[in-house]
Backbone bond lengths (Angstrom), bond angles and torsions (degrees), N, CA, C in turn:
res aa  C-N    CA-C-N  psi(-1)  N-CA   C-N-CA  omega(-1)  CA-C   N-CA-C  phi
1 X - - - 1.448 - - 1.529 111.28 -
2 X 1.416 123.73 -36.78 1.652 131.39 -167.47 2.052 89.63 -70.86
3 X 1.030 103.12 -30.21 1.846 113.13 178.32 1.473 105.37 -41.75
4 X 1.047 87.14 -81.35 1.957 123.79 175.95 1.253 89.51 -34.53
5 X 1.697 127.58 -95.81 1.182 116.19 174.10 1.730 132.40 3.87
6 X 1.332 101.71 -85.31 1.377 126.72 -170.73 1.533 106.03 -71.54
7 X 1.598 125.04 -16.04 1.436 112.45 151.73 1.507 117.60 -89.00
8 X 0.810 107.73 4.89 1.848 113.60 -173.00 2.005 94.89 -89.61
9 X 1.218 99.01 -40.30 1.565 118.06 -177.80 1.579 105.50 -43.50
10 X 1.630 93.65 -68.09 1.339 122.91 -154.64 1.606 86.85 -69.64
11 X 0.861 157.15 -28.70 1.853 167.83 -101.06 2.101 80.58 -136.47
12 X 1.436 92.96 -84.30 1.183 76.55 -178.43 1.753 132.22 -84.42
13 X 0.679 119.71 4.79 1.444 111.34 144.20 1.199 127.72 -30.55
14 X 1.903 98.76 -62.68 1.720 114.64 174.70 1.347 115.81 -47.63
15 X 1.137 95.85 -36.25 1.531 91.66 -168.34 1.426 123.43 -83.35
16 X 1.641 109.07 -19.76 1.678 114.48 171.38 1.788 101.68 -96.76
17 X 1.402 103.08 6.97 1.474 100.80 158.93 2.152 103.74 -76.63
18 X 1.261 89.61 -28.64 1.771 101.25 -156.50 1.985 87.88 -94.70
19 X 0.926 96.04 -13.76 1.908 85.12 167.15 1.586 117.32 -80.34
20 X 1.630 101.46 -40.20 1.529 109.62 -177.31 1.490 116.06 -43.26
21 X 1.400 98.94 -46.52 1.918 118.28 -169.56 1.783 97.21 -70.82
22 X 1.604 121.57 -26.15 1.068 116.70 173.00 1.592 122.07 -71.93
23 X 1.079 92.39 -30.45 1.658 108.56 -165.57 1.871 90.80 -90.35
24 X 1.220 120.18 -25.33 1.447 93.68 161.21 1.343 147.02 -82.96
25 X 1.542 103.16 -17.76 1.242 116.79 135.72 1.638 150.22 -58.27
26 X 1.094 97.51 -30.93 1.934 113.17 149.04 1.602 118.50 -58.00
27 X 1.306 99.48 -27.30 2.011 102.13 -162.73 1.817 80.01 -94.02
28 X 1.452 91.81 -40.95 2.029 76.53 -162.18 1.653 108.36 -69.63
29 X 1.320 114.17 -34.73 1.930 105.44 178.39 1.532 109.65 -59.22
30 X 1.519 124.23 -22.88 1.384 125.57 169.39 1.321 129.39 -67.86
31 X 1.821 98.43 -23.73 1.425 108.00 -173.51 1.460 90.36 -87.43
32 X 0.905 129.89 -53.55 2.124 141.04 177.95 1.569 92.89 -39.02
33 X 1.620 141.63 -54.13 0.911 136.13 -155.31 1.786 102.14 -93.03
34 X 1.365 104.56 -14.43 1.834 93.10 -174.38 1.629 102.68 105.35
35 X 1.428 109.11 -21.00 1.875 91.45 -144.53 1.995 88.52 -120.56
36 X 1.714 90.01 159.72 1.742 90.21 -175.79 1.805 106.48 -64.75
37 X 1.277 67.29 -165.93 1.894 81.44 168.18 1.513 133.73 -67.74
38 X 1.423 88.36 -46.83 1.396 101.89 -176.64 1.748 121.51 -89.95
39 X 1.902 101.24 16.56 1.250 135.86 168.51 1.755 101.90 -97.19
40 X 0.791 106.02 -33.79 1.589 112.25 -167.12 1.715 99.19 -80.83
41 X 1.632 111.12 -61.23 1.960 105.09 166.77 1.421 105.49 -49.07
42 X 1.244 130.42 -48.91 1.714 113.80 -152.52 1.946 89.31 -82.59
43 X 0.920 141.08 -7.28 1.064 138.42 158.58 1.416 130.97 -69.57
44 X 2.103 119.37 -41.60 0.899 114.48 158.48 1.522 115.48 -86.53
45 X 1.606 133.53 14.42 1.420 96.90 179.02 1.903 81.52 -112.57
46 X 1.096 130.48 27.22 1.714 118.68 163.96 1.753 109.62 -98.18
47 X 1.308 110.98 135.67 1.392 128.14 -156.21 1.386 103.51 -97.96
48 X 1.626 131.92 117.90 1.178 119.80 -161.51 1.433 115.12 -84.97
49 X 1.435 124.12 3.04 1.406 131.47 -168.40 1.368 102.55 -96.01
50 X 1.769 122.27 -21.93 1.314 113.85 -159.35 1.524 101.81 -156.95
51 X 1.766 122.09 126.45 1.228 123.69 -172.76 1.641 126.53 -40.52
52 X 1.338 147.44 -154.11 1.399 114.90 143.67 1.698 95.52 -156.77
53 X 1.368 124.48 141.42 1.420 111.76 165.06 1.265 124.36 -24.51
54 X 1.480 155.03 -159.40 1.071 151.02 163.83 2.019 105.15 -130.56
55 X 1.562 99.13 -20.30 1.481 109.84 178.27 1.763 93.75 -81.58
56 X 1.531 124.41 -16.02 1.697 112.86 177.97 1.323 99.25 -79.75
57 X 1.448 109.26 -42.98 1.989 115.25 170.39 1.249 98.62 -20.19
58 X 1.415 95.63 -75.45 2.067 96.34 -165.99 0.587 117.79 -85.03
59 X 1.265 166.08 9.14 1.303 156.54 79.49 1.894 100.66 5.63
60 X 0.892 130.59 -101.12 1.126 119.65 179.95 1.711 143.97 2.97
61 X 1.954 69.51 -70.04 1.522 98.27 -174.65 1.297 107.01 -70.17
62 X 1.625 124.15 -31.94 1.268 141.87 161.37 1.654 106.19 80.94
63 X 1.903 93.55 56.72 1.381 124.35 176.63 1.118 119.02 -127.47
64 X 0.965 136.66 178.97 1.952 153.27 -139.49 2.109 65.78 -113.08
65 X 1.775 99.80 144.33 1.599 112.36 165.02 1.669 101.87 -64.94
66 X 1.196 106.95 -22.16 1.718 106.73 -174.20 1.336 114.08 -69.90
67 X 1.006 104.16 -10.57 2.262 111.88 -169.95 1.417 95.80 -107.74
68 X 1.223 126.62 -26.42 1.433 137.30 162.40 1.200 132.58 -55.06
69 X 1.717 97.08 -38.48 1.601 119.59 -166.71 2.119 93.57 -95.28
70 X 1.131 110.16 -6.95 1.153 116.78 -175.65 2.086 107.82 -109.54
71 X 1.136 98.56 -34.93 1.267 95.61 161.72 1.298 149.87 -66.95
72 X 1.638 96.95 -35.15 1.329 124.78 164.92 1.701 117.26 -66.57
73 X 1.650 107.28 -47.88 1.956 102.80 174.69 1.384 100.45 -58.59
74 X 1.352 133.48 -28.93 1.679 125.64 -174.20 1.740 94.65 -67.58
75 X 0.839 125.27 -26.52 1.455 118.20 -146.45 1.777 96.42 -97.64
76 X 1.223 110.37 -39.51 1.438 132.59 -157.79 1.684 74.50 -75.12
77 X 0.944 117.79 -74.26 1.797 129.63 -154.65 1.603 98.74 -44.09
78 X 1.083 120.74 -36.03 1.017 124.26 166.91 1.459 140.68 -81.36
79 X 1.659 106.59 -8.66 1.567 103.24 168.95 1.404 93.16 101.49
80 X 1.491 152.16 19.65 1.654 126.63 -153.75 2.004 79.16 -121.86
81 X 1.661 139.43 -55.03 0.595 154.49 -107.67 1.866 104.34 -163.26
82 X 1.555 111.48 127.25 1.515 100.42 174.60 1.623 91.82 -136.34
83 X 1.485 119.94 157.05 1.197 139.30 179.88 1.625 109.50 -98.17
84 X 1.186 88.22 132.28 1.821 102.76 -175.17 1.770 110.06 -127.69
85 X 1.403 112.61 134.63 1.814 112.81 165.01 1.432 115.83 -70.65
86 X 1.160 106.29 110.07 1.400 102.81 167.49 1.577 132.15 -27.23
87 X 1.303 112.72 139.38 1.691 96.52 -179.25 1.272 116.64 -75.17
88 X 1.316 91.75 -30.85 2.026 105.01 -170.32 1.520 106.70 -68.22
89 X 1.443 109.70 -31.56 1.410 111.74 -175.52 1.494 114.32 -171.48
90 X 1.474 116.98 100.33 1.460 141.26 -159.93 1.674 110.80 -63.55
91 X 1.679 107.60 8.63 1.879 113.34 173.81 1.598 99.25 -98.28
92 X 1.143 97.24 -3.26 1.866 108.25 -168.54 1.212 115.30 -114.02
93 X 1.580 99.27 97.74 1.867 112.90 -171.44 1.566 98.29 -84.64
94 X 1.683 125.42 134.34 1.092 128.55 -177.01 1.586 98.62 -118.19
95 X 0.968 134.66 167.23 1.337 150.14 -175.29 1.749 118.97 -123.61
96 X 1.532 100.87 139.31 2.000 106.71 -161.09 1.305 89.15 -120.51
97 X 1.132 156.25 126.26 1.610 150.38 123.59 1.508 97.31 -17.16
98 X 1.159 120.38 134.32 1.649 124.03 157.90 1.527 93.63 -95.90
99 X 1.867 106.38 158.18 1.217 103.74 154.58 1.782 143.52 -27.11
100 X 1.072 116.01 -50.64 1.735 136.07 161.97 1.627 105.14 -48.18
101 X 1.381 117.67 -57.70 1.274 121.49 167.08 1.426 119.57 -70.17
102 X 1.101 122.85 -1.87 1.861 133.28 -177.59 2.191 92.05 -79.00
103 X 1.495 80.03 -58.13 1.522 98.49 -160.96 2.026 109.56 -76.50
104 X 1.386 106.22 -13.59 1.361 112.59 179.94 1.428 97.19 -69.68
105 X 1.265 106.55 -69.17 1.750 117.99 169.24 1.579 123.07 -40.48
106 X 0.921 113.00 -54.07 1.885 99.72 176.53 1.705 90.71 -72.38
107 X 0.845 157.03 -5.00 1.705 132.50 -172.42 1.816 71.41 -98.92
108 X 1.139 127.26 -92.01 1.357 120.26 -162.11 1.489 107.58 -23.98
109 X 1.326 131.63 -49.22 1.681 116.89 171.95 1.247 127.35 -82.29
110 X 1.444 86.81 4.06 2.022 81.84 166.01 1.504 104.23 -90.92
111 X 1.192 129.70 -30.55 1.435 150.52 -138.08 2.046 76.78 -84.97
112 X 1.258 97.80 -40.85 2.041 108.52 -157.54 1.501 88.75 -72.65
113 X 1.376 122.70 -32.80 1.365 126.04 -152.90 1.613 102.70 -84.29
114 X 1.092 118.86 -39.52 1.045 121.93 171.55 1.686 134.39 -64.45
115 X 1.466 101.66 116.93 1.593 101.03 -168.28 1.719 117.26 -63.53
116 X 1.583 110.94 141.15 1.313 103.61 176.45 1.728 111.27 -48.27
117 X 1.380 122.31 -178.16 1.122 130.93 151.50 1.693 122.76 -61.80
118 X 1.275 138.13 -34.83 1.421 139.87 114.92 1.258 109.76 44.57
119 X 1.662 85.68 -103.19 1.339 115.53 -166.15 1.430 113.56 -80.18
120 X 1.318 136.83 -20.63 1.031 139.69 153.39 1.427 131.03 -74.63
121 X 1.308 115.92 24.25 1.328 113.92 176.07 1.751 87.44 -123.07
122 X 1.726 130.69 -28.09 1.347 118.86 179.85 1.645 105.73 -65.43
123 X 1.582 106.01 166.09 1.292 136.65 -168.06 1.917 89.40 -71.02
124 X 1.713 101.16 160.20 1.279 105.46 -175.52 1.336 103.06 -96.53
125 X 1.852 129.47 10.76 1.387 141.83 153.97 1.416 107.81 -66.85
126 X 1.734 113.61 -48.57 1.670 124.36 -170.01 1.096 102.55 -69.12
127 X 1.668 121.98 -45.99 1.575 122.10 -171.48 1.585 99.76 -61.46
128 X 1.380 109.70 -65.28 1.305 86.73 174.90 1.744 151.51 -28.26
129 X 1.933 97.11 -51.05 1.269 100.29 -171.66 1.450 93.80 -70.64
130 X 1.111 141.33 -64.35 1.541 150.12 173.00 1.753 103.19 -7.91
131 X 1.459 112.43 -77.58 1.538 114.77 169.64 1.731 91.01 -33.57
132 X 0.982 114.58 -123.60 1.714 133.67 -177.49 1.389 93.56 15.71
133 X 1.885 115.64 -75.68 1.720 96.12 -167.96 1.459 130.05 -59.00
134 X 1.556 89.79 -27.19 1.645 97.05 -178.47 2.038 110.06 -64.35
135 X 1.208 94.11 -26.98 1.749 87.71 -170.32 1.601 94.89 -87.77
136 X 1.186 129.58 -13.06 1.350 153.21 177.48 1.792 95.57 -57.44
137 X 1.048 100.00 -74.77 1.754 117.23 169.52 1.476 111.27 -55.49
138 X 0.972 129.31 44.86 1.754 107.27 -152.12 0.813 149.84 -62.28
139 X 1.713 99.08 91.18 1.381 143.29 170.42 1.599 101.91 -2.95
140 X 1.777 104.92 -65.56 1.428 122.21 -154.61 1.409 104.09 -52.88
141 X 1.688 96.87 -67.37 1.624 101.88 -168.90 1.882 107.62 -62.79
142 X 1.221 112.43 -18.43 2.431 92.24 176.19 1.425 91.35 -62.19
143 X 1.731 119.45 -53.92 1.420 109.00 -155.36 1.229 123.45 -8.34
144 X 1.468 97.11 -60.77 1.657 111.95 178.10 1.663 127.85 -42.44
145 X 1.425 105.81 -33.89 1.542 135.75 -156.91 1.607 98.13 -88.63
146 X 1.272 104.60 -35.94 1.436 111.37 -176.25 2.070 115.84 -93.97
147 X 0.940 88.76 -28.18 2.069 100.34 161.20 1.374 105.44 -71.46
């Protein structure tokens, strides 16, 4: 059992070895776009079909409305994002993707979509088993746990 353990260890290690290479790709589409990091999440979790509170923002982002209210003037200043009064109730600023912000966001999820070098150098047997264990682990359902 101490085996198991200590390969389960070593397992994930690899794998926050295989986050790092992710996370440098997150920092670099931010650096390509101008904007931080935490410009780059409040960008992918706003929905371009439909405005969104800015208190669901944080909520999300699972920040103080004040880091929100600070994220958003970065974003605005820049053209990605415009602030709107709610209709239902004019204390309730909702948020629009502008075009600039349409197109900031799909390059940032293409940028996500794209596999590190990693994973593209394993066999399309490894990719496979890899997919399988990871949904095995389920990957899908923490996602959530970890946002």
């Amino acid at each position: 059992m101490a085996r198991k353990a200590e390969l389960a260890e070593e397992t994930w290690g690899s794998f926050l070895q295989l986050m790092k290479v992710f996370h440098k790709s997150f920092h670099a589409v931010g650096v390509e776009l101008a904007i931080s990091p935490g410009e780059v999440r409040a960008l992918e979790a706003l929905d371009p079909a439909q405005s969104r509170p800015m208190r669901a923002l944080a909520t999300e982002l699972r920040c103080d409305a004040s880091n929100v209210t600070w994220l958003v003037d970065r974003l605005e200043s820049r053209g990605f994002v415009e602030r709107h009064a709610s209709p239902d109730d004019r204390r309730v600023k909702t948020l629009t993707l502008t075009p600039a912000g349409v197109a900031a966001r799909e390059r940032i999820a293409e940028s996500m979509r794209t596999p590190p070098p990693p994973l593209l150098a394993l066999s399309v047997a490894e990719l496979t088993t890899l997919r399988d264990l990871l949904d095995r682990c389920g990957a899908e359902q923490h996602a959530e746990i970890i946002r």
